[in-house]
mmCIF file as gemmi writes it, N, C-alpha and C atoms, coordinates in Angstrom:
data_model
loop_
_atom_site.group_PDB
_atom_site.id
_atom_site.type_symbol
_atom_site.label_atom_id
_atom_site.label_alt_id
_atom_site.label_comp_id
_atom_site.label_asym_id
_atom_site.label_entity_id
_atom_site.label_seq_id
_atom_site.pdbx_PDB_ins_code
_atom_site.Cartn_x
_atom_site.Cartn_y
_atom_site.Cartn_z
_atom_site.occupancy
_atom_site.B_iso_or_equiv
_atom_site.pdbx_formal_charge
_atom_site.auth_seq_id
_atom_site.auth_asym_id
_atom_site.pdbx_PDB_model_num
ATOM 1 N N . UNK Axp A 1 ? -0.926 9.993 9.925 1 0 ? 1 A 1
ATOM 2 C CA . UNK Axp A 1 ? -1.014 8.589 10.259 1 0 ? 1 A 1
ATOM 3 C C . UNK Axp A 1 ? -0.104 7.809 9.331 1 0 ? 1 A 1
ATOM 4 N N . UNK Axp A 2 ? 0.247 7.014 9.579 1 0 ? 2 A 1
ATOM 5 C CA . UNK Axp A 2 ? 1.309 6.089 8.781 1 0 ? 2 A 1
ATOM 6 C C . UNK Axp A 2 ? 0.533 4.565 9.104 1 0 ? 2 A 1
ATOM 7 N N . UNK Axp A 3 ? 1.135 4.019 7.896 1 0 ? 3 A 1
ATOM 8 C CA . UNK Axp A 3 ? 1.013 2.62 7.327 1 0 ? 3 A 1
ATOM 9 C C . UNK Axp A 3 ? 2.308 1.565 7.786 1 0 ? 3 A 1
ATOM 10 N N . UNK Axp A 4 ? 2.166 0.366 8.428 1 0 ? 4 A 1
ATOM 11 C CA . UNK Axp A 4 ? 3.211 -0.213 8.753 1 0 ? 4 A 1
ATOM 12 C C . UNK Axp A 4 ? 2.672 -1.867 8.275 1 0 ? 4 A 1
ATOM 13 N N . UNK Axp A 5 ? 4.077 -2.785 7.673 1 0 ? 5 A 1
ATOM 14 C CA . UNK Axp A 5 ? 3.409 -3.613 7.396 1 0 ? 5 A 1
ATOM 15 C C . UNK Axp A 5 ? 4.525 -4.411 8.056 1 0 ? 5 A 1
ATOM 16 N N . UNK Axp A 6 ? 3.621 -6.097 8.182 1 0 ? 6 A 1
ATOM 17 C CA . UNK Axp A 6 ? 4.539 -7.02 8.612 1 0 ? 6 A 1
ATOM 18 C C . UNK Axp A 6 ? 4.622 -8.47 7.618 1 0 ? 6 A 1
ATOM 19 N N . UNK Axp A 7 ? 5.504 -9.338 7.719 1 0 ? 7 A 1
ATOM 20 C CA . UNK Axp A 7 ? 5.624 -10.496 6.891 1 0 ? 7 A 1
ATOM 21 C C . UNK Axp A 7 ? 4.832 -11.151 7.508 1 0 ? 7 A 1
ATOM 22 N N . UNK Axp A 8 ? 3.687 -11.75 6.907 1 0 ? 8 A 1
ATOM 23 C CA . UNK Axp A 8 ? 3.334 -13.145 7.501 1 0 ? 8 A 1
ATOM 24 C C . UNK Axp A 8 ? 3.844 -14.271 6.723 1 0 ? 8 A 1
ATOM 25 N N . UNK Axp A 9 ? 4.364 -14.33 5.661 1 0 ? 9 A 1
ATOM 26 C CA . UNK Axp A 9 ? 4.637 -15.233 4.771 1 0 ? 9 A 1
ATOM 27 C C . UNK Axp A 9 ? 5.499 -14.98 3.407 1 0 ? 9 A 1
ATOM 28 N N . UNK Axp A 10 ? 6.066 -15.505 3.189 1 0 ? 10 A 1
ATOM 29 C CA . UNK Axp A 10 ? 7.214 -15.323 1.77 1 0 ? 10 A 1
ATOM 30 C C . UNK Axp A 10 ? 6.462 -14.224 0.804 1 0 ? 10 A 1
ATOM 31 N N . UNK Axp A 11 ? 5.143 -14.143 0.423 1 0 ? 11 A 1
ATOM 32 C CA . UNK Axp A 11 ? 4.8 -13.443 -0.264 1 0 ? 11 A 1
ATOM 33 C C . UNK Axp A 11 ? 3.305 -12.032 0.34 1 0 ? 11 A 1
ATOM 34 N N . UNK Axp A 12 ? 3.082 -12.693 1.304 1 0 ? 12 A 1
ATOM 35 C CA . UNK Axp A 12 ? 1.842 -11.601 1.587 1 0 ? 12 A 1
ATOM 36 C C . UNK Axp A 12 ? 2.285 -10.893 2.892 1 0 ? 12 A 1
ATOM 37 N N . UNK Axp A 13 ? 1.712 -9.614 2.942 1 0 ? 13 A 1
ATOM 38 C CA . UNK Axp A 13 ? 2.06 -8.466 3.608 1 0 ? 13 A 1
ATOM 39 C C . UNK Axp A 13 ? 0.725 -8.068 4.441 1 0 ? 13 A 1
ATOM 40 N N . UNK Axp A 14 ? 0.721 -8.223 5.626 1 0 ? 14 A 1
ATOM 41 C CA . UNK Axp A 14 ? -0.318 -7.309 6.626 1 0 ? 14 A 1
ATOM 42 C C . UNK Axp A 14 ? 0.217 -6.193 6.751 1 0 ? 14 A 1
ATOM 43 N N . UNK Axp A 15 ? -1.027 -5.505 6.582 1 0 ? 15 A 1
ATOM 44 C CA . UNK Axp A 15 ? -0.956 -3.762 6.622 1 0 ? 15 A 1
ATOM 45 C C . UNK Axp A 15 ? -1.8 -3.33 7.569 1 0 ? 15 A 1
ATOM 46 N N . UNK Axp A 16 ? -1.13 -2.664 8.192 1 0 ? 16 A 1
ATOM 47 C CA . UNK Axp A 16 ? -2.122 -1.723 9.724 1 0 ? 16 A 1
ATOM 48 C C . UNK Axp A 16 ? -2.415 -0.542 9.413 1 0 ? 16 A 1
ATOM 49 N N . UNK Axp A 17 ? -3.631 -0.007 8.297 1 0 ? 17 A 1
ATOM 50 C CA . UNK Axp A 17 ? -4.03 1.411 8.405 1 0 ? 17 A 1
ATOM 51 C C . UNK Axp A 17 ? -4.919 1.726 8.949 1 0 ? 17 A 1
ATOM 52 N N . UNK Axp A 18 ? -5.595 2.79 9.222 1 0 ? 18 A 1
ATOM 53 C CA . UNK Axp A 18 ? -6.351 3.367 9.806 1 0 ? 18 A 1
ATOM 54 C C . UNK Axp A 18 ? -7.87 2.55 9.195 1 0 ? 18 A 1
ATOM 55 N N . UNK Axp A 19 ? -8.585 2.651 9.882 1 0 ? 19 A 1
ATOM 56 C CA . UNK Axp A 19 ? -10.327 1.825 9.13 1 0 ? 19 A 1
ATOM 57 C C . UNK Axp A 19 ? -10.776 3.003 8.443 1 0 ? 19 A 1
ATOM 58 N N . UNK Axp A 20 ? -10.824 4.237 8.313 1 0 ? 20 A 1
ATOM 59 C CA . UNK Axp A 20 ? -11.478 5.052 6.96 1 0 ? 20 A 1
ATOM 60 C C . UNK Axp A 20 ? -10.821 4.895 6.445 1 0 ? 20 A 1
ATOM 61 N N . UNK Axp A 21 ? -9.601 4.983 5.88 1 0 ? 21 A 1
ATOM 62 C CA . UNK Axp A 21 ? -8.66 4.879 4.18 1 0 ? 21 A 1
ATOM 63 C C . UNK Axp A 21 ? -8.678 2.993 4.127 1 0 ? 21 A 1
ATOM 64 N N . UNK Axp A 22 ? -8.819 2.117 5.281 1 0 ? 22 A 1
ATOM 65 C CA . UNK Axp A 22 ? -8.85 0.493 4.988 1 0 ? 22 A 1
ATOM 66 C C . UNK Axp A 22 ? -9.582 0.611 3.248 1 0 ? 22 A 1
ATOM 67 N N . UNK Axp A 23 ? -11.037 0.729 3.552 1 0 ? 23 A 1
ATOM 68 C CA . UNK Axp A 23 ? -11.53 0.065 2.303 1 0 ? 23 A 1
ATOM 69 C C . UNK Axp A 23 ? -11.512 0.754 1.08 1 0 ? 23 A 1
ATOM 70 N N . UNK Axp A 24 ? -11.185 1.991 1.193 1 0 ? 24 A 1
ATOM 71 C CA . UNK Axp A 24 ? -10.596 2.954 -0.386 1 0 ? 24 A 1
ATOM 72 C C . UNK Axp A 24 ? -9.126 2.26 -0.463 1 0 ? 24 A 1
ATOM 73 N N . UNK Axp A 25 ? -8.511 2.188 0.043 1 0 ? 25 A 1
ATOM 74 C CA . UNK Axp A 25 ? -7.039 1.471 -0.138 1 0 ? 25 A 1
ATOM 75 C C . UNK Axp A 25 ? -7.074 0.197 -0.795 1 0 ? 25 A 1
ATOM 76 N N . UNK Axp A 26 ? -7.886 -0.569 -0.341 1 0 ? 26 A 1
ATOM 77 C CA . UNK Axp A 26 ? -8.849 -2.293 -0.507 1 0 ? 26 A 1
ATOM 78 C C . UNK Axp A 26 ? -8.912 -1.794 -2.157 1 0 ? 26 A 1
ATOM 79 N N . UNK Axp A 27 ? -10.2 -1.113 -2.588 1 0 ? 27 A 1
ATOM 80 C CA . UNK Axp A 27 ? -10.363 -1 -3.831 1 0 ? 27 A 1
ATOM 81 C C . UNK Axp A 27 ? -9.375 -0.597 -4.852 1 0 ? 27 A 1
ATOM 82 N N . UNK Axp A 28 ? -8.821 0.752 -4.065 1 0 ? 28 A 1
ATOM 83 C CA . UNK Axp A 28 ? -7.791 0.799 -5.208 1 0 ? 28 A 1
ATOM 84 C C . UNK Axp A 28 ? -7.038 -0.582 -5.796 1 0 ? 28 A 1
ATOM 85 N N . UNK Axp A 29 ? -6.357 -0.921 -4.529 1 0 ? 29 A 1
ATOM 86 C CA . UNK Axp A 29 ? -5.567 -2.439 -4.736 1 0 ? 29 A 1
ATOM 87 C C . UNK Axp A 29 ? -6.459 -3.558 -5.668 1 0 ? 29 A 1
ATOM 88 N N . UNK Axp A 30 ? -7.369 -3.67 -5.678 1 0 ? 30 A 1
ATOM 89 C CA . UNK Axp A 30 ? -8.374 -4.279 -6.504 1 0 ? 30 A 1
ATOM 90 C C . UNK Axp A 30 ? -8.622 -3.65 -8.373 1 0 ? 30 A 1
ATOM 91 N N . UNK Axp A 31 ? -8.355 -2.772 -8.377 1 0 ? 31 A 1
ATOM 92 C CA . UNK Axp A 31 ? -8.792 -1.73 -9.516 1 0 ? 31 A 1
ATOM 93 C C . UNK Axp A 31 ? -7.299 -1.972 -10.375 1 0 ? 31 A 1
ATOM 94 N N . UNK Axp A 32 ? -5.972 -2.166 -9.555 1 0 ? 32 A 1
ATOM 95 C CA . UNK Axp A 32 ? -4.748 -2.945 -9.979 1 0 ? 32 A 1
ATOM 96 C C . UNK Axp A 32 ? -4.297 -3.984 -9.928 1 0 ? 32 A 1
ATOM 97 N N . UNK Axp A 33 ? -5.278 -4.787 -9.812 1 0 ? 33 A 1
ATOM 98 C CA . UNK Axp A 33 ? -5.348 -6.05 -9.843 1 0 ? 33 A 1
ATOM 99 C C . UNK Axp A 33 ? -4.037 -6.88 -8.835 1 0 ? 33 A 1
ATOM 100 N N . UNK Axp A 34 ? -4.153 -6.253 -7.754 1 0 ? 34 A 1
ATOM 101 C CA . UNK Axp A 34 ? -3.185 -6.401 -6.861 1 0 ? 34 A 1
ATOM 102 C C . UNK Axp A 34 ? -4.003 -7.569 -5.921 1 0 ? 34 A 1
ATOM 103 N N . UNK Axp A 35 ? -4.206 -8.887 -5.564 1 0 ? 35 A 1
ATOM 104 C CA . UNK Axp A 35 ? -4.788 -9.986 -4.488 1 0 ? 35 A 1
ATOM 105 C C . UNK Axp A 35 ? -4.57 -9.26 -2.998 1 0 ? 35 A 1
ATOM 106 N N . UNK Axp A 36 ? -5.581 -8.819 -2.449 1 0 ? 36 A 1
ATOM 107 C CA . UNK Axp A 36 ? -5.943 -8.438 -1.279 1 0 ? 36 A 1
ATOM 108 C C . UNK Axp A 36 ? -7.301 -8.798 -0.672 1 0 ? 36 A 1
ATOM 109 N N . UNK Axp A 37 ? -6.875 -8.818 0.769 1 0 ? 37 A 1
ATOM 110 C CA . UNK Axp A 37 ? -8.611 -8.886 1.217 1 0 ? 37 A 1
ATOM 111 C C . UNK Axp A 37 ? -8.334 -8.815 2.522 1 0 ? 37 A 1
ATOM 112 N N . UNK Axp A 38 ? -9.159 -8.584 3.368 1 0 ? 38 A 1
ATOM 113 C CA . UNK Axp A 38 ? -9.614 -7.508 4.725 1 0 ? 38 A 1
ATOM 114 C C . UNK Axp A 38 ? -10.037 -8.501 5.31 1 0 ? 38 A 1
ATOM 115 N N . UNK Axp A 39 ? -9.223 -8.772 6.466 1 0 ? 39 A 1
ATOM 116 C CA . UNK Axp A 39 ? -9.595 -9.879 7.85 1 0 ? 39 A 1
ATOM 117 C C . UNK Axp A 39 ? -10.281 -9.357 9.221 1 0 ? 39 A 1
ATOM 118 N N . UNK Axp A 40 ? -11.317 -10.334 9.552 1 0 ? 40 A 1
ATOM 119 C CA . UNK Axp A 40 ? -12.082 -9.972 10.41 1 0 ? 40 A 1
ATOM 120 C C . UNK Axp A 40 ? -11.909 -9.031 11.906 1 0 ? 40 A 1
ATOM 121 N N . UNK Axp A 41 ? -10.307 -9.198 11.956 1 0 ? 41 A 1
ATOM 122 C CA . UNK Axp A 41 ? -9.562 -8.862 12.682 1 0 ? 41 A 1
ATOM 123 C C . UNK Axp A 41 ? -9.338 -6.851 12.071 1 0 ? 41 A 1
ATOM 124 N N . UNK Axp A 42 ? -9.888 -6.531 10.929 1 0 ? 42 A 1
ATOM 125 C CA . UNK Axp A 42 ? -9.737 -5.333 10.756 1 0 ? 42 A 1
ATOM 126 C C . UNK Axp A 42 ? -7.985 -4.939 9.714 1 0 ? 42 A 1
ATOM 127 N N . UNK Axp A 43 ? -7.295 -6.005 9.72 1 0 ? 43 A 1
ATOM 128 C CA . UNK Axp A 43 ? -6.316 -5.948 8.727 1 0 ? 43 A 1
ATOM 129 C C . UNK Axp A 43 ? -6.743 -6.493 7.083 1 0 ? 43 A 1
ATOM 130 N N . UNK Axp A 44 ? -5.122 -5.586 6.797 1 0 ? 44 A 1
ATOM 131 C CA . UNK Axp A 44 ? -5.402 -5.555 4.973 1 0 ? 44 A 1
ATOM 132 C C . UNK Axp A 44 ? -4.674 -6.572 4.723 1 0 ? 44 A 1
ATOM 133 N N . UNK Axp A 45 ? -4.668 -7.626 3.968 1 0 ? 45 A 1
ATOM 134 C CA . UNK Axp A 45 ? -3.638 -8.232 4.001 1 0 ? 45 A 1
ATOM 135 C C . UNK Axp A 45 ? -3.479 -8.691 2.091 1 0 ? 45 A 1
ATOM 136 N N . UNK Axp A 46 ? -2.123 -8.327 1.75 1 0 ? 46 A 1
ATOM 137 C CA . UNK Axp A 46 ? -2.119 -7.874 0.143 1 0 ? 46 A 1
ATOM 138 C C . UNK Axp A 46 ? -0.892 -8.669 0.145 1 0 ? 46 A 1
ATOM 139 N N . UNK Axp A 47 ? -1.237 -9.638 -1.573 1 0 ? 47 A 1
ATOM 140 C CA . UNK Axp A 47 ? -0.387 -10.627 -1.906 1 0 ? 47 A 1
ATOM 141 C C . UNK Axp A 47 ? 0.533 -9.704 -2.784 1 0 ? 47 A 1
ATOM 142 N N . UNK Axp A 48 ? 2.34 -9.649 -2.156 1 0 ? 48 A 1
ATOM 143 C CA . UNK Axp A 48 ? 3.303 -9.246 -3.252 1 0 ? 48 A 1
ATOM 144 C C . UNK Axp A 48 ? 4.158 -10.215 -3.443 1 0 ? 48 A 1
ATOM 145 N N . UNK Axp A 49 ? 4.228 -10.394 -5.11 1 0 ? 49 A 1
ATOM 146 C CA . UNK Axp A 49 ? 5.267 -11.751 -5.254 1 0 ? 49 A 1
ATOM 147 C C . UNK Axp A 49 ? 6.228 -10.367 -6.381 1 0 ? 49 A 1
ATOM 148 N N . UNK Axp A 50 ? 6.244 -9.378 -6.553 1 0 ? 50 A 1
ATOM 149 C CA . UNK Axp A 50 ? 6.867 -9.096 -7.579 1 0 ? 50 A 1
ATOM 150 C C . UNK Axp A 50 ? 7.307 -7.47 -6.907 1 0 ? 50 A 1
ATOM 151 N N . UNK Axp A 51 ? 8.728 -6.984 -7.663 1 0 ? 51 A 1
ATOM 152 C CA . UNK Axp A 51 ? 9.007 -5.711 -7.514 1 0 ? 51 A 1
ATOM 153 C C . UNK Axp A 51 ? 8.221 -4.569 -7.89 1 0 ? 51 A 1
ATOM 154 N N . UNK Axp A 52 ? 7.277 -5.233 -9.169 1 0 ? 52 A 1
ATOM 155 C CA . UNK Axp A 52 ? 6.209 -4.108 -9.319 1 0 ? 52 A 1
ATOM 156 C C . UNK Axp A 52 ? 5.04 -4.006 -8.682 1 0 ? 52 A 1
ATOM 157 N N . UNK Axp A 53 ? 4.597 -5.254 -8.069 1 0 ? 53 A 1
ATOM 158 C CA . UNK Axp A 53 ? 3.364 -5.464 -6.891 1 0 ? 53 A 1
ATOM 159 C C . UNK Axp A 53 ? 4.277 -4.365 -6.075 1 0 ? 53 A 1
ATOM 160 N N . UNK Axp A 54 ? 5.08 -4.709 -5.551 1 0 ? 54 A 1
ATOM 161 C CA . UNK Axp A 54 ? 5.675 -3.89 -4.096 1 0 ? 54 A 1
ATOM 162 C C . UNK Axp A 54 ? 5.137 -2.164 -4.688 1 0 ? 54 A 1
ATOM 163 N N . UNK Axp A 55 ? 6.008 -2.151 -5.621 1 0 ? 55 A 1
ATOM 164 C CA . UNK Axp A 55 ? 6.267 -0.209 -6.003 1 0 ? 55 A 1
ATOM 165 C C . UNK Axp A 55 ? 4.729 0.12 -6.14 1 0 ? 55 A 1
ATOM 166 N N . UNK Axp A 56 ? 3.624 -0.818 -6.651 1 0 ? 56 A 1
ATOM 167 C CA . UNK Axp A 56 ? 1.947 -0.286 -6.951 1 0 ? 56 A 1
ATOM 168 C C . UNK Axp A 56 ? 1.516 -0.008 -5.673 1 0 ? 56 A 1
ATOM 169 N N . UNK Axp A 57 ? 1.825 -0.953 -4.781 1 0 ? 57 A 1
ATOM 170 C CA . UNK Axp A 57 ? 1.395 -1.121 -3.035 1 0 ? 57 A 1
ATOM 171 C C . UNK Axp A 57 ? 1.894 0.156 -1.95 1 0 ? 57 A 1
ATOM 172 N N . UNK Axp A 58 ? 3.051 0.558 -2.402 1 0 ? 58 A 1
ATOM 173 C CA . UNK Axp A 58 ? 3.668 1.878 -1.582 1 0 ? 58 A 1
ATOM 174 C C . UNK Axp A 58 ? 3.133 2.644 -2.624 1 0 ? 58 A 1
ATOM 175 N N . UNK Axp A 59 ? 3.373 2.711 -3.577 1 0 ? 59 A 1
ATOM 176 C CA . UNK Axp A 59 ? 2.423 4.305 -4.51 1 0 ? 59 A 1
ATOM 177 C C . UNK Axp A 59 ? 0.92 4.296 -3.993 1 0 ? 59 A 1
ATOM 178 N N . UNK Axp A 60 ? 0.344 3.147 -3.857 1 0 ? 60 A 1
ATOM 179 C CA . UNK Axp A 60 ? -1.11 3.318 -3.375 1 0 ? 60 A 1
ATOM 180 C C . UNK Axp A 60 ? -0.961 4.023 -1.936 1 0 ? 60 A 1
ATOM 181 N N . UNK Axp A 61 ? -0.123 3.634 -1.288 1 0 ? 61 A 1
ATOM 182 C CA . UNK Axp A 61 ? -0.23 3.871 0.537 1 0 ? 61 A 1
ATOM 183 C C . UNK Axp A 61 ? 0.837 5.204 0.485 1 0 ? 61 A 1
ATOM 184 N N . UNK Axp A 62 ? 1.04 5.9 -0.049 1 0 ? 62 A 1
ATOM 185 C CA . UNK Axp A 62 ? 1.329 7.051 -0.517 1 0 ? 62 A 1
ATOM 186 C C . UNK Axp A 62 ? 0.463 8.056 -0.312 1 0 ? 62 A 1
ATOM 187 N N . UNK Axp A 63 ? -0.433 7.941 -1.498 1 0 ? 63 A 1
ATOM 188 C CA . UNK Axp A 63 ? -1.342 8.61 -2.182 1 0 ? 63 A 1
ATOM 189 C C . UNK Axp A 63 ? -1.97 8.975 -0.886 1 0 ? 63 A 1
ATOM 190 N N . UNK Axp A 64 ? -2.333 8.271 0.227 1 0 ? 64 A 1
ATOM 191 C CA . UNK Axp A 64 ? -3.274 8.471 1.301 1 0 ? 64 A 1
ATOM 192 C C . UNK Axp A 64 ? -2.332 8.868 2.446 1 0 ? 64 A 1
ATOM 193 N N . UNK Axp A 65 ? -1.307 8.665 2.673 1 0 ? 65 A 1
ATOM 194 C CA . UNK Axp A 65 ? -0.477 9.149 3.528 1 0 ? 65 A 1
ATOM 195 C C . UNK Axp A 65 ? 0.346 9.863 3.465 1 0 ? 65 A 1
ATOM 196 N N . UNK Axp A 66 ? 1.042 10.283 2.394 1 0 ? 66 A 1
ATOM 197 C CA . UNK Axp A 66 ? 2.235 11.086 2.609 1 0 ? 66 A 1
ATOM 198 C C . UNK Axp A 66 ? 1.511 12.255 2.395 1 0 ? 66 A 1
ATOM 199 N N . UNK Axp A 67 ? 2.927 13.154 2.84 1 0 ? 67 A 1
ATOM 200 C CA . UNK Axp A 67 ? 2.148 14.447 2.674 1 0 ? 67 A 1
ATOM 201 C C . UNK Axp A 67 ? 2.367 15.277 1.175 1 0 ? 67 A 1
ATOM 202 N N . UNK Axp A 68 ? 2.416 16.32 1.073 1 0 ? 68 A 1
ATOM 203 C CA . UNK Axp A 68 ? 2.432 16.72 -0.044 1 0 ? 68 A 1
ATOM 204 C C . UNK Axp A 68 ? 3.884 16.892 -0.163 1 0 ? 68 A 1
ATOM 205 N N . UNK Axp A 69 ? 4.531 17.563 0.289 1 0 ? 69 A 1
ATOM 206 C CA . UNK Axp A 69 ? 5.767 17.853 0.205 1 0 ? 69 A 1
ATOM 207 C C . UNK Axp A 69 ? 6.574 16.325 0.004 1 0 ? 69 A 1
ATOM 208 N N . UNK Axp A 70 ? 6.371 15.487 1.229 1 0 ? 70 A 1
ATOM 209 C CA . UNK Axp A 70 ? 6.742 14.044 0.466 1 0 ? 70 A 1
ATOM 210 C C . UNK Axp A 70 ? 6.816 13.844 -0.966 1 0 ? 70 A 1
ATOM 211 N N . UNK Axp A 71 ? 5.505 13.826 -1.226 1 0 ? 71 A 1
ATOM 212 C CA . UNK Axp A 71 ? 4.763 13.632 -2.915 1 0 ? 71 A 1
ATOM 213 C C . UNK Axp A 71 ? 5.859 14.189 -3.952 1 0 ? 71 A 1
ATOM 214 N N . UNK Axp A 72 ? 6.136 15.218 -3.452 1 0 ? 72 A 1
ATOM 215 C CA . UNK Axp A 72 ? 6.971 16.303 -4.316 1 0 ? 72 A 1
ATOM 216 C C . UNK Axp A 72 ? 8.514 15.565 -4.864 1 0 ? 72 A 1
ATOM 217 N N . UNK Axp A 73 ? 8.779 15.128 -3.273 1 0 ? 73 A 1
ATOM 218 C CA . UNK Axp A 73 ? 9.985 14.895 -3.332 1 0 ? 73 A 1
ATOM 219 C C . UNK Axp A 73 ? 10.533 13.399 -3.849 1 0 ? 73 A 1
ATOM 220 N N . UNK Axp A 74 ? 9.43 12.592 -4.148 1 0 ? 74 A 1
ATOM 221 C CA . UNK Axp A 74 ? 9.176 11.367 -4.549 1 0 ? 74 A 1
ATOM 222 C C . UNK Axp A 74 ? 9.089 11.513 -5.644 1 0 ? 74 A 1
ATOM 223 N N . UNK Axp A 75 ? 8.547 12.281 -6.28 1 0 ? 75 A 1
ATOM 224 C CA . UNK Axp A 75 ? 8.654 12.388 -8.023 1 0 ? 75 A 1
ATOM 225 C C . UNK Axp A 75 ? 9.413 12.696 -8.36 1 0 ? 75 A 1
ATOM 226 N N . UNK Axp A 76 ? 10.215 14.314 -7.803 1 0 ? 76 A 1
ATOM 227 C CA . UNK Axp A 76 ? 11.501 14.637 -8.337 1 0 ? 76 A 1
ATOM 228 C C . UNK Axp A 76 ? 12.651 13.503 -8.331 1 0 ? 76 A 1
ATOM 229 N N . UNK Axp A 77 ? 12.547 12.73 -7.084 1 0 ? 77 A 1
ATOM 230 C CA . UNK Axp A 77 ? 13.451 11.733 -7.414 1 0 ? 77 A 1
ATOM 231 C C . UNK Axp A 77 ? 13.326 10.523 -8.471 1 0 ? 77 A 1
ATOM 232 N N . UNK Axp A 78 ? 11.842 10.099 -8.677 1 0 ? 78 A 1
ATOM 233 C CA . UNK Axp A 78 ? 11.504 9.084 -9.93 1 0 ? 78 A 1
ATOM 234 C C . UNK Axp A 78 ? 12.202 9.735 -11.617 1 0 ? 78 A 1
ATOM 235 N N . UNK Axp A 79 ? 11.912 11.297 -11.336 1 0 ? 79 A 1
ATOM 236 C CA . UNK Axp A 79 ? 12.537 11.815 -12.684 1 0 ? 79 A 1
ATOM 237 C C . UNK Axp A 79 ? 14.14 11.869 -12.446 1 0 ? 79 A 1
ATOM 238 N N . UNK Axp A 80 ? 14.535 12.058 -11.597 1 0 ? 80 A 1
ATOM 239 C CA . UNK Axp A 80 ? 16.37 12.014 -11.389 1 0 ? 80 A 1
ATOM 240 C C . UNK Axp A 80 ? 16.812 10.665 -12.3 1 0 ? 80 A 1
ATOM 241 N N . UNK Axp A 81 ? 16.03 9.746 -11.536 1 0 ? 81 A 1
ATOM 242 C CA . UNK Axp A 81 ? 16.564 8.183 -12.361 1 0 ? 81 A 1
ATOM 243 C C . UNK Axp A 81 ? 16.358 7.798 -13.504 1 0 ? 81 A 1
């Protein structure tokens, strides 16, 4: 399953995941003090004003989606740089 997000606004991001990983995703984002919260409508919707909000927000939606081999290949490249 994959994660897709859209702009609603200069800084916040709707996210369409699946409803079992929604509210473990919710907390994590909370636990990093990342501004999110879950609309009645069943979306995530998470405030990014910064390059490191962004990189915490895809490492979180990672962790639950990619696969392993992804994983792999995402680190080897964080250590390349």
């Amino acid at each position: 399953m994959s994660a897709s997000a859209n702009s609603e606004s200069l800084d916040t991001q709707v996210i369409h995941i699946p409803f079992a990983e929604r509210w473990q995703i919710y907390h994590r984002l909370q636990e990093l003090m990342i501004p999110c919260w879950c609309h009645a409508d069943g979306s995530l919707r998470v405030q990014v004003n910064s390059m490191l909000t962004a990189i915490l927000v895809r490492s979180t939606l990672m962790q639950f989606f990619a696969s392993r081999r992804e994983l792999i290949d995402w680190l080897e490249q964080c250590w390349q740089l």
